[in-house]
N, C-alpha and C positions, 0 to 999 in steps of 0.2 A: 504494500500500500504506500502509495506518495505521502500520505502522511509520517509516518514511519521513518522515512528520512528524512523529513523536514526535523522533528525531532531530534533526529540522531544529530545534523546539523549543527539543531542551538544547543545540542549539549557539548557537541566540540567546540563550537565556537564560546561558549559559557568558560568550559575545564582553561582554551589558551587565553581566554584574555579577564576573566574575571579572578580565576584560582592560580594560574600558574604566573601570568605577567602582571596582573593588576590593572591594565591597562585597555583602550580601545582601538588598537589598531588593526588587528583582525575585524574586528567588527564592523570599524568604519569602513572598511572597505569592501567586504563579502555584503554586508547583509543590504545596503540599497542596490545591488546586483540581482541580489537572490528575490529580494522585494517585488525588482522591474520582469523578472523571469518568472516568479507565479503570477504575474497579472497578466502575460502574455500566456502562459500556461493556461489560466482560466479561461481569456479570449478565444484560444484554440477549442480548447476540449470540452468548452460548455459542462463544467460539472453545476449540480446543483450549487443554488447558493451558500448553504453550511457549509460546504467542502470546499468553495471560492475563497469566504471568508475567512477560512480555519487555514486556507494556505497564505493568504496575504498577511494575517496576523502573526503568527508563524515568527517569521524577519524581524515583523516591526516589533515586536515583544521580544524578542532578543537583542535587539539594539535598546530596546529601553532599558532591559534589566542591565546592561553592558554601562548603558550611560551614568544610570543611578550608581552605580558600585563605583563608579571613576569618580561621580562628583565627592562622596565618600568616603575611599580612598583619599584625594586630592586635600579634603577637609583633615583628615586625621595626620599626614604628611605635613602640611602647616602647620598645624597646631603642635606636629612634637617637633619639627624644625623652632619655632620659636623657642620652646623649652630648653632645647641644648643651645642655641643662642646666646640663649640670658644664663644658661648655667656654664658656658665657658666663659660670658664677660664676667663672671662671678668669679670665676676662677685665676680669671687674668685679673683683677681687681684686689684680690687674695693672695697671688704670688708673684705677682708682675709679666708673667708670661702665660702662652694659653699651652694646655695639655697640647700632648703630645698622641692622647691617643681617647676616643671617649670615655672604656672605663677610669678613667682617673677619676670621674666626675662622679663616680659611682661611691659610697652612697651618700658623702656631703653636699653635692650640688644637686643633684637626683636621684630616687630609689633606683633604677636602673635605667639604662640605653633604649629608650623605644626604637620600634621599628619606623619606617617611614607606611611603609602599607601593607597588608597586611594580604599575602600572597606568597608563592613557592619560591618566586625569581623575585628579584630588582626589589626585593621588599626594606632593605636593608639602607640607613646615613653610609656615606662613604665621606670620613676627615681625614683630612690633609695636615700635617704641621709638622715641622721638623724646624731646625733654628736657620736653618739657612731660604727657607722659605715663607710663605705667610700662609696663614690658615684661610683651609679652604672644607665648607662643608656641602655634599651634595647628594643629592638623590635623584633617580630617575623618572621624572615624568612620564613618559612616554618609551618605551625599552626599545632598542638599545642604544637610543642616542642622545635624546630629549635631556637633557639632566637640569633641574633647579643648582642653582649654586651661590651660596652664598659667600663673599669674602669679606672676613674678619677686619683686617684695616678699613677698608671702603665703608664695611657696614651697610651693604647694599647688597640685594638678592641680582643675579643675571639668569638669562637663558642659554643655555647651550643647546643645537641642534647637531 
């Protein structure tokens, strides 16, 4: 049955971008394809309405539940990016220089190191600091290239693509 793998579909597409990357880039790009191909799908083969419906939705309900989980994701990434933020200025305010590594921060400045999102892959802050450089904190947006980055001197978030 067509329906059958439509499912199968949004569960693959669910498992790489919801579970395993955090992210929507499978999504974005498969599911308004998959969308535009059961509505010609339907225009062809004239299925009843329920079975039209039930394929068009299909997509678009995989890309919503994709979208929701990013927006999120996205939310809980901010919000512990700030946290280690303000708990390395804490630390650099406390010892004149910033860690070298996040647990140092552990557990004076915070109970422990969050994640950035909460996923298999790219879930993880990736810092940067050694004396001969300036601290750098980031995570991935968008896998594997997208990354938020924040630097310590500047005190300003950028984008990387």
């Amino acid at each position: 049955m067509a329906i059958e793998r439509s499912i199968i579909a949004a569960a693959v597409l669910l498992a790489l971008d919801v579970a395993f990357s955090g992210s929507v880039l499978n999504s974005m790009i498969f599911c308004p394809i998959w969308f535009l191909v059961s509505l010609l799908k339907n225009a062809v083969q004239r299925p009843g309405w329920r079975l039209a419906l039930v394929r068009i939705a299909i997509p678009a309900l995989t890309l919503r539940i994709v979208l929701a989980n990013n927006a999120f994701q996205l939310r809980i990434a901010r919000a512990n990016a700030r946290r280690i933020v303000a708990a390395c200025e804490a630390y650099h305010a406390a010892n004149g220089k910033f860690p070298t590594d996040l647990h140092e921060l552990v557990p004076q400045y915070m109970p422990s190191v969050p994640v950035a999102k909460h996923c298999l892959a790219w879930g993880r802050f990736i810092y940067s600091s050694s004396d001969s450089e300036r601290p750098l904190l980031f995570w991935h947006v968008v896998p594997p290239h997208g990354r938020s980055i924040y630097d310590f001197e500047t005190r300003r978030w950028s984008y990387l693509d």
